[in-house]
N, C-alpha and C positions, 0 to 999 in steps of 0.2 A: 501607422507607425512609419517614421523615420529609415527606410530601409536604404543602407548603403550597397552602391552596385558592386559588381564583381571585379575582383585586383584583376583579372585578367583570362583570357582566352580558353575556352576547354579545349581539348586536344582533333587537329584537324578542323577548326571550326574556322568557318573564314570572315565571322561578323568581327567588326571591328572591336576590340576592346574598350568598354565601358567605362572611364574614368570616374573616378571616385569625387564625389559629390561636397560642394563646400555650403553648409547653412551658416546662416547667421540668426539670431533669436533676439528681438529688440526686445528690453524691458521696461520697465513702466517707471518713470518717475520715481515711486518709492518701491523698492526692488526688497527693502526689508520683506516685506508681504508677500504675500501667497496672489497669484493672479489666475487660480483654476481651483476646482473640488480637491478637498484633501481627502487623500484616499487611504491613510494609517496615523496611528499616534502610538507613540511609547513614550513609556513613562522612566525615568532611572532619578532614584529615591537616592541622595547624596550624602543623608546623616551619616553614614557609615565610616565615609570618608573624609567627612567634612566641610563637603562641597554645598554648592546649592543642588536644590529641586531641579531636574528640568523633565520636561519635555518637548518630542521631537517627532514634527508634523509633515507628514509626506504628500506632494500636490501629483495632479494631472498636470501642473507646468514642469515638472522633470526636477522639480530640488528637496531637499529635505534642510526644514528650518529647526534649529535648538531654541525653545524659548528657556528664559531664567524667570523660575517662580517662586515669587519673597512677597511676604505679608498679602496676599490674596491680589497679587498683581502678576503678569506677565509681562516681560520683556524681552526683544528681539538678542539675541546673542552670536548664532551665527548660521550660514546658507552654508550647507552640503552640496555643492553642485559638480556633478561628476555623468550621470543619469543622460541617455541621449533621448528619451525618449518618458512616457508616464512613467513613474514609481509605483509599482503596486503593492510594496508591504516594506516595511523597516522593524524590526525587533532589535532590543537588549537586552543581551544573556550575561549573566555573572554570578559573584555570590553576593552582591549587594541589590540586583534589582532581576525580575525576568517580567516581562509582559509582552504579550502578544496580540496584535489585533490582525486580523483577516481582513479584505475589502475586496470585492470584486471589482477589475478595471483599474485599479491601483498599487503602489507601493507596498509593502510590505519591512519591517526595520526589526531587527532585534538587538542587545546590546549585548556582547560577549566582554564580561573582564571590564577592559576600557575601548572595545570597537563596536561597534554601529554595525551590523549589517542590514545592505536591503536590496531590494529587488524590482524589477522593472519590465516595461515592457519591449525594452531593447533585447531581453531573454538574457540578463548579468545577475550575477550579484558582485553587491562592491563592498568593500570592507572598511570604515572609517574610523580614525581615533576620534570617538565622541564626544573630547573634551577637546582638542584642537578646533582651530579656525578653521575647519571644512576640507582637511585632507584625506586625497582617497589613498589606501593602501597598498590595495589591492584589487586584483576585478578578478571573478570567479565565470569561466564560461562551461556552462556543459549543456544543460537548454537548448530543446528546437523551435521553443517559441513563447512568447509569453509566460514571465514566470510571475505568477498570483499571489503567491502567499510562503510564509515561513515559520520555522516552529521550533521552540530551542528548550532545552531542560535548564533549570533554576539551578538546582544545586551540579551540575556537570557546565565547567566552560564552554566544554571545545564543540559539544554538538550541534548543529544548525541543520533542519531539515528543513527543503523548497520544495516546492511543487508549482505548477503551471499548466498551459492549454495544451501544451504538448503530451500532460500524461503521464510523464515521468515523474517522479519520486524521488528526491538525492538524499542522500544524509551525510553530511560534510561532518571529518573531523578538522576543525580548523588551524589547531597546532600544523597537522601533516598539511594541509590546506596552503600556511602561509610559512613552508620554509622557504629558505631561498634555493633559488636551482646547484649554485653549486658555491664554493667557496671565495673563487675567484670574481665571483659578481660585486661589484660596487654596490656597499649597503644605499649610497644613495640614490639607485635606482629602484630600490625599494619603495621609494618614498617618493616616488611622481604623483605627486595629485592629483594627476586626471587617469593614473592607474593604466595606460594605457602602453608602456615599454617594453622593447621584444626581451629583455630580459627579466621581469617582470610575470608579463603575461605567460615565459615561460615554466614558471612555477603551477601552474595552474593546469587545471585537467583537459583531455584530449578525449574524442569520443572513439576515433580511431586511429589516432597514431599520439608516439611521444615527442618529447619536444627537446630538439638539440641544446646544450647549454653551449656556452660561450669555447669551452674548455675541450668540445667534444665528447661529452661523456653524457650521459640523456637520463633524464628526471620528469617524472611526472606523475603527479598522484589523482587518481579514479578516485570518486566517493563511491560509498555504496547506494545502491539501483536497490530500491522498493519495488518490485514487478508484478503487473498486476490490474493497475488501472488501462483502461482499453480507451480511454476520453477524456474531458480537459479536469484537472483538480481543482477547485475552490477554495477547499478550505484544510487547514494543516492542525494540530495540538498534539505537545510532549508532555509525559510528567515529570516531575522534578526531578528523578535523577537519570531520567534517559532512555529507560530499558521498556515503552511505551510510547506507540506512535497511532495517530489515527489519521484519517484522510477521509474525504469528501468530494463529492463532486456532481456531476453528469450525471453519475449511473444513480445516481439516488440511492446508495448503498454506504453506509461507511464500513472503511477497512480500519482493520487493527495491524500492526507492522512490531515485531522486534527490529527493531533500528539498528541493535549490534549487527546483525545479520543480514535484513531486510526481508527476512519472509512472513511470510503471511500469517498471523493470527489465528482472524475469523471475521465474516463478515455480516454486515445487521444488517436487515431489509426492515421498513416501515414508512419509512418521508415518498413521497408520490410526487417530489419534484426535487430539484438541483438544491446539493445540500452544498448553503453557502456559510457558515459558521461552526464553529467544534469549538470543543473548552475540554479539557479533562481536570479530576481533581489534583490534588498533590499527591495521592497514593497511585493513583490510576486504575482505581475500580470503577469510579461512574463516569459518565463523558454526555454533555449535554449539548444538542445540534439541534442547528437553527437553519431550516428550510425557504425554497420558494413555494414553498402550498401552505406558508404563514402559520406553522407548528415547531412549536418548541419542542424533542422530545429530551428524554432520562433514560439512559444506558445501564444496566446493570452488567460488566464486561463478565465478572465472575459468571452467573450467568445467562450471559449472551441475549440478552433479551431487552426490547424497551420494558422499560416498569412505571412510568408517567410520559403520557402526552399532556401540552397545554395549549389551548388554544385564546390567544390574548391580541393577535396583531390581526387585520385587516388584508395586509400584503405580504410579500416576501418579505423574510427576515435573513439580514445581511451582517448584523454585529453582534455580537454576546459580549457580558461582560458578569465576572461573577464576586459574589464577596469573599477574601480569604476564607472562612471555612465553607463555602461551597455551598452555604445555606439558602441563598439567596440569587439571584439573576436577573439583570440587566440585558432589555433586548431592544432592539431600533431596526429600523430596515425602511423599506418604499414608502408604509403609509404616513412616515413623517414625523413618528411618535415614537417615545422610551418607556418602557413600560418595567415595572419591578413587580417581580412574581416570591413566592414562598415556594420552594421546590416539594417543602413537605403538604403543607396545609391547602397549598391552591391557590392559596387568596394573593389575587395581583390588583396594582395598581397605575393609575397612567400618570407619570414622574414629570413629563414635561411633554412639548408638542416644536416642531419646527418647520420653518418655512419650506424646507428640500429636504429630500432624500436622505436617510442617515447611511452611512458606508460604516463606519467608525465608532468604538466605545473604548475609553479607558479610564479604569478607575482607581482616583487616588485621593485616598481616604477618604473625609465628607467630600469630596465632590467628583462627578460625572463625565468624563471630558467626550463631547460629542462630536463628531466628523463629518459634514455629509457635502453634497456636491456644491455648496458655495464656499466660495475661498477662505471663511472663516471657522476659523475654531469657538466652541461657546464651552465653559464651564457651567454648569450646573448642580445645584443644593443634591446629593444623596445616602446621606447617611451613610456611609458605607462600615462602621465600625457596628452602628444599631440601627438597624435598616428598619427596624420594629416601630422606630419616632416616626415613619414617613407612612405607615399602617393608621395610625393614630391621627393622622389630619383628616380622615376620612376618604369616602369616593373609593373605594378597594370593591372588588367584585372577584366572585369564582370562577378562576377559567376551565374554561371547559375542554373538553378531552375527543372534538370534532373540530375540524378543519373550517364550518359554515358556521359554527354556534357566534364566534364574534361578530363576522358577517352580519349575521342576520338582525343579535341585537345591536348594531350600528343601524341597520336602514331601519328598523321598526324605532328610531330615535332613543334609544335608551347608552347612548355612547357615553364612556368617561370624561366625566370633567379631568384637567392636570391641574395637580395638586400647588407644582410651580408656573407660575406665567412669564418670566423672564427670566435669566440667568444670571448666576453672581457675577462672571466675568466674560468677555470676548476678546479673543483674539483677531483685528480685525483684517481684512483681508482686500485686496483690490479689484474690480470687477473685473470677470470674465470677457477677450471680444469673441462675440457669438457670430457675425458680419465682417465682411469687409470687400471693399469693390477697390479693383487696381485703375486708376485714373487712364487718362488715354496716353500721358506725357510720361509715362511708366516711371514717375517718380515719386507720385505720391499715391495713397492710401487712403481711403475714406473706410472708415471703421466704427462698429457699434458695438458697445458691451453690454451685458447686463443687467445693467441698472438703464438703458435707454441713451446714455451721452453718449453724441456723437463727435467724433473728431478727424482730423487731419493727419494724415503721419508723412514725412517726407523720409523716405527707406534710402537715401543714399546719407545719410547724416544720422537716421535711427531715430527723431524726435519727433515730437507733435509739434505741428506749428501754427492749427487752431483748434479749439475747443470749442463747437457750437451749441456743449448743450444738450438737453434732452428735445432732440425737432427729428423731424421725421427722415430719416436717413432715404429715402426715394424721391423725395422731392430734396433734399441737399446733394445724392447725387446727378438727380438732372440739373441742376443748378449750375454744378462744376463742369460740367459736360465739356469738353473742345474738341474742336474739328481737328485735332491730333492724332497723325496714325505714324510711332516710337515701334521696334523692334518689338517682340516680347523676349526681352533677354535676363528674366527669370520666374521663376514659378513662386509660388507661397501658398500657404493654409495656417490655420490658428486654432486648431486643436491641440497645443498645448495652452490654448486663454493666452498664446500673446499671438507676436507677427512672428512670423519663419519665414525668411527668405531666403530660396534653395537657388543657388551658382551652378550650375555643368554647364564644362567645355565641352563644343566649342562656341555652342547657343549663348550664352552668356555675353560673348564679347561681338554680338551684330550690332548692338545699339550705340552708336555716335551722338553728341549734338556741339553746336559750335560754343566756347566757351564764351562769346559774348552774350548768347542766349543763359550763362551762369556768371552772369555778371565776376568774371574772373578780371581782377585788375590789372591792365595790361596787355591784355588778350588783344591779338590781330584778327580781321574781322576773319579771318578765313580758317582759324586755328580750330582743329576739333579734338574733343575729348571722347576716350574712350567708356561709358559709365563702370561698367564692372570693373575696367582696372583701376579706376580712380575709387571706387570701392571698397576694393580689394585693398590697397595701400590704406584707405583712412583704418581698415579694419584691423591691420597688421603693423601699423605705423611702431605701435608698444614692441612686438616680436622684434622689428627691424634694427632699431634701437640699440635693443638688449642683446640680437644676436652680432653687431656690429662688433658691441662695445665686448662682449665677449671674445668675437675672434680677435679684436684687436690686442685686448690680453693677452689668449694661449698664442699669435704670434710673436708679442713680446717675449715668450716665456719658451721662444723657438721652438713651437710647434704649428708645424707649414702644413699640416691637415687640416688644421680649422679654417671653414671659411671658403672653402673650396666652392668651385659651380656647381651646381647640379649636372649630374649626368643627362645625358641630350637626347645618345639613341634610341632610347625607349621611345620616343615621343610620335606618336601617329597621326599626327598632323602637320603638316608645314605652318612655320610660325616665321614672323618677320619683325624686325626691329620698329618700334613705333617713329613716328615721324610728325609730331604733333606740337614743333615750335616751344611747350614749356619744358622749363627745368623738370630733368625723367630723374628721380633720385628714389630710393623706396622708403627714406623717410621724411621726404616732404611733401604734403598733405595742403591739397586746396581746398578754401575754405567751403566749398559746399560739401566736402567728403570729411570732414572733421565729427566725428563722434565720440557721445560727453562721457567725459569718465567719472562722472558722479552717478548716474542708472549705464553702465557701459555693454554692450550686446555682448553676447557668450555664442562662442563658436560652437559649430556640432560639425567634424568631419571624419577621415582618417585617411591613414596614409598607404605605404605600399606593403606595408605588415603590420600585425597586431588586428583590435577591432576598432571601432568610434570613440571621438570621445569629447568631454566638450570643456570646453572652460570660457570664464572673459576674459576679453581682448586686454585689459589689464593684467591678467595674470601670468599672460604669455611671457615666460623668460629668456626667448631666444634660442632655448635648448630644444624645442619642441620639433626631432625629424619625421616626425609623421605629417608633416601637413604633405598635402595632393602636391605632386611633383609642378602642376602645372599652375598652380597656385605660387609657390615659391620663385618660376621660372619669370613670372608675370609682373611681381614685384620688387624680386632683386635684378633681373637682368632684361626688365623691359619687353618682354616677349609674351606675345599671345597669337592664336591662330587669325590668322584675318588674311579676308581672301582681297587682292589686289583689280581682282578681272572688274570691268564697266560693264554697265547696266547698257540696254539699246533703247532708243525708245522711238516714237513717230512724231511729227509735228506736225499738224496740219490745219488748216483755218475750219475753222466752225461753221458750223451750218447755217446761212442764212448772211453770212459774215462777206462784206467786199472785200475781204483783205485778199489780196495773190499769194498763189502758192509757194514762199521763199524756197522750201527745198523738198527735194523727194527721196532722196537717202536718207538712210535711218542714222538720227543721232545716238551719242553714244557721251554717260557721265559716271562720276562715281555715285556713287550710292545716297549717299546725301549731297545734295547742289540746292543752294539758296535758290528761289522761283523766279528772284527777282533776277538773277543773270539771265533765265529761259529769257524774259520779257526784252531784257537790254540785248539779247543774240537777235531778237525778232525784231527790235526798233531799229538797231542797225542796219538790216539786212534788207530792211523796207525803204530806210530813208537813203541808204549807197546804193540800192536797186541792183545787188549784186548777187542773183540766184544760182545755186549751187548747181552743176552740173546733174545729169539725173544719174540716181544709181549711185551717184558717190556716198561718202558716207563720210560724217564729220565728228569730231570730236568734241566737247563742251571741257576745253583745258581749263578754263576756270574754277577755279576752288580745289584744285589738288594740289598745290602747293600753296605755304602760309605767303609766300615773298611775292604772288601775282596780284595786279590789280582787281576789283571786282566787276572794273567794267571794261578787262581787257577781252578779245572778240575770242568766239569757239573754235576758229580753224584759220592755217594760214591763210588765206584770200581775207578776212576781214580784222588782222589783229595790225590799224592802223593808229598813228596818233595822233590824230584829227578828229573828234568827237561831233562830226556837224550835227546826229541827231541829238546832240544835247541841246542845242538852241533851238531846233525847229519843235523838239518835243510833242512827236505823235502821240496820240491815245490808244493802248494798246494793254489789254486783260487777257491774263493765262488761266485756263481753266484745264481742268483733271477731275476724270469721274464725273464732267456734267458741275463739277463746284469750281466755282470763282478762288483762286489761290491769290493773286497777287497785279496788279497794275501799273500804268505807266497812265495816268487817266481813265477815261474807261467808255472808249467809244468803239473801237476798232477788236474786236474779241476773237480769240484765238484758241486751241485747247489740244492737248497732248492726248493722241489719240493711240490708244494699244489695241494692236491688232489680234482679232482672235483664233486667227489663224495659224499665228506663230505665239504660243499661251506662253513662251518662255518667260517673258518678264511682264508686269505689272509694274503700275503704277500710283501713289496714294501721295495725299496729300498730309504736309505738318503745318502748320501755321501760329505763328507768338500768340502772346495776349493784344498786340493791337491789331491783328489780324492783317498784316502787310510785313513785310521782309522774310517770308514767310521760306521754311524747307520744302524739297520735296526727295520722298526715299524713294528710287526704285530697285523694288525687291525679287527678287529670283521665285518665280511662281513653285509654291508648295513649301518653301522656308521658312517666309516670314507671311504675320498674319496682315493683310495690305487693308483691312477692312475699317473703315471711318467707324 
């Protein structure tokens, strides 16, 4: 999980404070879809009100999609994106629809009224109007970790119970949940989409303390605490009006809960492993639970006892789903299949079979809606009004009432045919990347999904820029291979099924390259680009814009607070003004830092109060003061940390080499120096036959300013204007590490020798694609990784 560092210092502690973290999340081409396992579905039935059908699918990639469902089709309607991290359950509660689905490792949604709640693995719940374009409301924190699952009563609004790995048990009333803190709050900060504002999140519960409002005056509401579970929960179910809770988990025990109150019932012993699904009926007498020791059992709560096991799956079972009167039940899990059982009679049948894993069931009316860990939703044929017509195709068998009996008649070959072989409808979904290798030029991405295609991503622009296909991603990365050794000035991983690429200062801003190696029009050959800040701008180009054009308003409208710098003192780094020859403005954007805003990337960060929170880069309205201080500093006022001090390094003829020894003081450059000035300092130096003092020590001035020549000399005694070694033109090759870098012919060989006596600095080589005018970094030993 996506865990953001700490705002700041514990008391007396002398480590430096941890700045808060900037991702970015590139999406895929068609961003309608889902690009990870969906981990929940709800269903909200619209007859009521007139509306359409929909449902609403929760991914491993952190969104929740609303499809629109007309004449046996689905369509895309709208992304929920708010979530920093997996969704692990989404429910909706009201008096026109309640469904609940459980998923371990996912989302969780329910729908209250007209809101969406759901839950994550960033440990929130977020509150959305489920017929809006994808806004958050609200964010709910009380969670120490990973929240699983949700569970709401049908006929009661306001109840919403979470549960997660932490253990804990909440039961939200969400009227008291979502007042606002006090009067004087602006309704419209109620209504931030990314749910993340201190006046906001000050309505919201506190584990150990309240929360001041704006006014002085302090609010804040506690749900009530189910206590009890000693380990993680899995699984959650209400009954319809409320006054019934059960829970699931670790302990392989389920608990029963007055939810008015939160005490304790009574508790069933029988499942022999982690119970990952509940269902109760609408009275709340029986409650039917789905295990990992692949047993269904039947709860009689009056009493208290199982009164049917069934034994029908292969592996653990992770979904129930049941039919209004409770006669019937839908179950899926690991082995891949859905099975419908007779709760009375026994007799179960195998409904359909799938490629992956199921997480997920939800049923609405004739048909099945399935979940599991590819990024697609599938509809399928199940009777749900007469589940008695899907008895009647044949293939039903008696499950039995032992944990091995299916087992067994699986291996002795007597397995279920499925009755269906394809599904009426799919929802399709985009492949998962399961791979991905960072290039050496730390700018592009070699990545593999899913289905085997492999492609290119260039991460400072957020796009693919080839598609090679389904070919063997080990042999296309040795292919791409270069003698390139770039800063690593950021991290990534793609366990949410895209790229994340994670920014902390002050790491972030080592990486330099010249902008004529980014074919920048214009660009002097000496001029360099910082990559993260050029980044950072393309990524914030929209915010800059809009918060310009906004301060430019509230100054019209004579208010001289808008717009103001960022405060400075806090800032624990020395920062300096950049000095890089192009036009520094934070909203203009070169074009290799341009990213598209038809699939546009979504931020995940936070700022100096409140929690995470993410949105896309299009969405950013300029209002947004939570971004990282140093993020803001970076792009409005040109500032980043960057250290000014020279690298040292040796020179000395190679082994076996007639050349004489030019000099025996150690030279000294910035951190990136084109190889080819090393070579034109040594042709010089050989054909003026003018050897540096010993012990002295020289400087290589070239390339630190954009206005010097590139073939002006390293130190006073050779910077003449007389070029004789340009006519006579010796042979002369720079080598580092033992590797040929760069030339002047190639007869006379030379090579940058680091002493291991003094490990302070290191030396590596970068070199273009024609393998001549090549860089060289030297990097401060233990920093940067110098390794080819």
């Amino acid at each position: 999980m996506h865990r953001v560092g700490s705002a700041g210092n514990t008391a007396g502690s002398t480590r430096p404070r941890k700045e808060k973290r900037f991702t970015y999340v590139l999406n895929d081409a068609d961003d309608k879809k889902h690009c990870a396992g969906i981990n929940c579905l709800a269903y909200l039935n619209g007859s009521a009100s007139g509306t359409s059908d929909y449902i609403f699918s929760g991914s491993r990639d952190g969104t929740l999609k609303r499809w629109e469902l007309n004449d046996g089709d689905a369509s895309f309607s709208a992304t929920f994106e708010s979530h920093v991290d997996w969704g692990l359950a989404a429910v909706l509660v009201g008096l026109r629809v309640f469904k609940l689905f459980f998923v371990a490792q996912v989302n969780d949604a329910i729908i209250v009224g007209q809101n969406l709640v759901s839950c994550s693995s960033d440990t929130t719940l977020k509150v959305w109007n489920c017929l809006s374009d994808g806004a958050c409301t609200r964010t709910l924190r009380q969670h120490s970790d990973y929240v699983i699952c949700l569970a709401a009563a049908e006929k009661n609004n306001n109840i919403v119970a979470s549960a997660g790995l932490g253990g804990e048990v909440f039961i939200w009333d969400l009227d008291a949940a979502l007042t606002p803190v006090a009067k004087s709050v602006d309704t419209k900060e109620d209504e931030v989409p990314n749910g993340n504002s201190g006046p906001a999140l000050s309505t919201l519960c506190s584990v150990s303390s309240n929360i001041a409002s704006s006014n002085g005056q302090s609010h804040a509401y506690s749900p009530i605490t189910a206590k009890g579970h000693k380990d993680s929960v899995y699984a959650l179910a209400m009954n319809d009006t409320g006054n019934l809770l059960v829970s699931g988990g670790t302990e392989k025990v389920v608990r029963v809960w007055d939810p008015r109150t939160g005490s304790k019932n009574m508790k069933l012993r029988g499942h022999t492993d982690n119970i990952r699904a509940l269902l109760l009926d609408s009275t709340g007498r029986y409650c039917l639970s789905g295990s990992s020791d692949s047993m269904i059992r039947l709860w009689d709560l009056g009493q208290q006892r199982c009164i049917h096991s069934y034994a029908v799956h292969t592996d653990s079972i992770w979904a129930l789903a049941s039919t209004p009167s409770f006669g019937h039940v839908y179950s899926g899990g690991r082995d891949q299949s859905v099975y419908l059982t007779d709760l009375s009679t026994r007799e179960s049948v195998l409904l359909c079979t799938n490629e992956h894993p199921i997480l997920q069931l939800s049923l609405q009316d004739d048909t099945i809606w399935v979940a599991t860990t590819d990024s697609s939703v599938y509809g399928w044929p199940a009777e749900g009004h007469t589940p008695q017509k899907v008895f009647q195709k044949g293939g039903s068998f008696l499950a039995g009432n032992l944990s091995f009996s299916r087992a067994r008649a699986s291996l002795e070959g007597s397995a279920p045919v499925p009755v269906y072989k394809e599904p009426s409808l799919v929802i399709p979904g985009v492949p998962a990347i399961i791979q991905h290798e960072i290039m050496n030029n730390r700018r592009h991405v070699l990545t593999k999904d899913t289905s085997g295609s492999v492609k290119l991503w260039e991460i400072t622009r957020g796009a693919v820029i080839e598609d090679f296909g389904k070919v063997s991603f080990e042999d296309k990365k040795k292919e791409l291979f270069e003698m390139v050794s770039i800063p690593a000035w950021f991290t990534m991983d793609a366990r949410l099924g895209c790229l994340s690429v994670h920014l902390d200062t002050p790491q972030c801003f080592s990486a330099e390259i010249y902008a004529m190696d980014l074919n920048v029009a214009g660009a002097q050959e000496d001029v360099k680009i910082n990559l993260a800040q050029e980044t950072l701008r393309g990524l914030l180009v929209h915010w800059s814009k809009r918060k310009q054009k906004s301060s430019s308003h509230s100054l019209s409208n004579g208010d001289s607070s808008v717009g103001k710098d960022v405060p400075l003192k806090d800032s624990p780094h020395p920062r300096s003004d950049v000095d890089d020859g192009i036009e520094n403005h934070a909203t203009h954007v070169l074009p290799p830092f341009e990213f598209s805003t038809v699939s546009p990337p979504s931020i995940i960060t936070e700022g100096s109060s409140g929690g995470p929170w993410r949105k896309r880069i299009t969405d950013l309205d300029g209002t947004e003061a939570d971004l990282p201080w140093w993020c803001v500093d970076c792009v409005l006022h040109s500032r980043y940390p960057k250290e000014n001090t020279k690298c040292g390094f040796y020179l000395h003829p190679a082994e076996g080499s007639p050349a004489p020894n030019i000099t025996q003081g150690k030279l000294s450059a910035p951190r990136i120096l084109r190889i080819h000035k090393v070579a034109n300092y040594v042709v010089e130096k050989l054909v003026l036959d003018r050897p540096l003092d010993g012990g002295s020590d020289s400087t290589f001035a070239m390339g630190l300013t954009s206005g010097q020549s590139p073939l002006s000399a390293l130190d006073s005694s050779s910077r003449l204007g007389l070029k004789t070694w340009q006519k006579l033109k010796p042979s002369v090759e720079i080598l580092c590490n033992n590797q040929a870098s760069a030339s002047v012919n190639s007869k006379c060989i030379l090579y940058l020798d680091v002493p291991f006596i003094d490990i302070s600095n290191k030396c590596s080589i970068a070199r273009d694609e024609f393998g001549h005018s090549a860089d060289i970094y030297l990097e401060e030993a233990g920093r940067l990784d110098s390794s080819l």
